[in-house]
Every structure is written in structure tokens, then in C-alpha cells.
N, C-alpha and C positions, 0 to 999 in steps of 0.2 A: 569724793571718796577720801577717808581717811587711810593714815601710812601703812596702816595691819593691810587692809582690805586692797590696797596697791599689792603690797606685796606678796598676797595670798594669789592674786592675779596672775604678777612675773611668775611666781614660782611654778601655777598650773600650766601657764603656757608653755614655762621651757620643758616641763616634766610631757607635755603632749608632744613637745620636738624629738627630746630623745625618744619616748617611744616610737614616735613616725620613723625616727634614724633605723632604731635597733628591727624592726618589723621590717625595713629597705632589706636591711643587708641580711635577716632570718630568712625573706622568704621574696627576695629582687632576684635575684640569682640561681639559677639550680645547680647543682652539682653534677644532676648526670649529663645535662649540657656540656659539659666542660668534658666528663670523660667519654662523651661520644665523640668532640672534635679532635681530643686530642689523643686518645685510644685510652684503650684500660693498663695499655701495660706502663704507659707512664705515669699515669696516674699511683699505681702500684709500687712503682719504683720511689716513689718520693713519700709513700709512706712504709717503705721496707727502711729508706735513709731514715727516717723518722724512729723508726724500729729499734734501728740501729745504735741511733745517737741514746737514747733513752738506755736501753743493756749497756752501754758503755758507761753511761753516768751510775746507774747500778752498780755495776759490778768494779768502779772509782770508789764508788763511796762505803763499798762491803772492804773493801782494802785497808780504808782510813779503820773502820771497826775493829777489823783485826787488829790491827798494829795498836789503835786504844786497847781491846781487849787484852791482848799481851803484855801491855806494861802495864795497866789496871791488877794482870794475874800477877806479876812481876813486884808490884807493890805490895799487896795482898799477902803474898805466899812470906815476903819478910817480916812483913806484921806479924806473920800469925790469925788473920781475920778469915776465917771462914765465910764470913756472909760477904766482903769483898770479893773473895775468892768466887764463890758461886756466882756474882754478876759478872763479874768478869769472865766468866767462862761462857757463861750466856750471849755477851760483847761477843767473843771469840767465834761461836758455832753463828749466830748471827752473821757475821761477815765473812765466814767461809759460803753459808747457805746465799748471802749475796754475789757474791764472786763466783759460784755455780748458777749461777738462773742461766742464764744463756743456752750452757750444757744441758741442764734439767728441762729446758723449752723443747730444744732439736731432740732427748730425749723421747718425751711425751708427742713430739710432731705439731709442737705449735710453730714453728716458724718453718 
């Protein structure tokens, strides 16, 4: 066998391992095994933390926005530039609208 035809070889075998890998841990395991043994409410609890952590990095990163959007309007408004001004303000309602999700979820009853 020449060097192509070697390496077209390695290369189907590994590609047939990761597949055998990834098809193990897709469908080796079930899930609701795990929330039978260990009940639902735990289960539940570690994706409410999940939940959690997620709306926190949200509503961090709707913060940072704001405070761009503010000096962005800050800058803008001394120019004189209108069309800074309007992205900036867009920045602005952006990261208030981020920094409300949380509210606007236990609103609507999603959490």
C-alpha cells in the first residue's frame, strides 16, 4: 500500500472510534435511569442551579451594556452625532431588557 491509501486507512479507523465513542455516551446511558435512582427533585435542583447560573451571566452581561451604552450616549450627545446617539440608545434599552429577563420570566411564569 502506498502513503495516500495508509493514510486514508488511519484516518477511517479513528473516524469509526470517535463515532463508536460518541454513539457510547449518546445512547450507553439513559437519563431517566439516573432520575429514577436518584429522584426528580434532584435532578431538578441541579438544573434550576443551572438555571440560575445562566440569568446571572445574563443579566452581568446586560450591566456591561448599559454602562457601554451610556458612555457610547455620553460620547455621541458631545459630538453632536445623531446616528451614535440612536445606537447607543439601542446599547442602552438592550441591557436594561437584559438585566430584566429574570423579572420578565417569573412574570410570564416561566421559572
Amino acid at each position: 500500500m502506498n502513503k495516500k491509501g495508509r493514510l486514508l486507512t488511519r484516518i477511517r479507523a479513528k473516524t469509526l472510534g470517535v463515532g463508536a465513542f460518541m454513539c457510547g455516551l449518546a445512547f450507553g446511558t439513559p437519563t431517566v435511569a439516573f432520575a429514577k435512582d436518584k429522584g426528580v427533585s434532584e435532578v431538578t435542583e441541579g438544573i434550576d442551579v443551572l438555571k440560575d447560573l445562566v440569568l446571572a451571566c445574563v443579566g452581568g452581561v446586560g450591566v456591561i451594556f448599559l454602562a457601554w451604552g451610556l458612555l457610547d450616549f455620553g460620547t455621541a450627545y458631545s459630538a453632536h452625532d445623531t446616528t451614535q446617539q440612536s445606537a447607543a440608545i439601542k446599547k442602552v434599552v438592550g441591557g436594561l431588557i437584559m438585566i430584566a429577563v429574570p423579572s420578565i420570566l417569573k412574570l410570564l411564569g416561566a421559572t
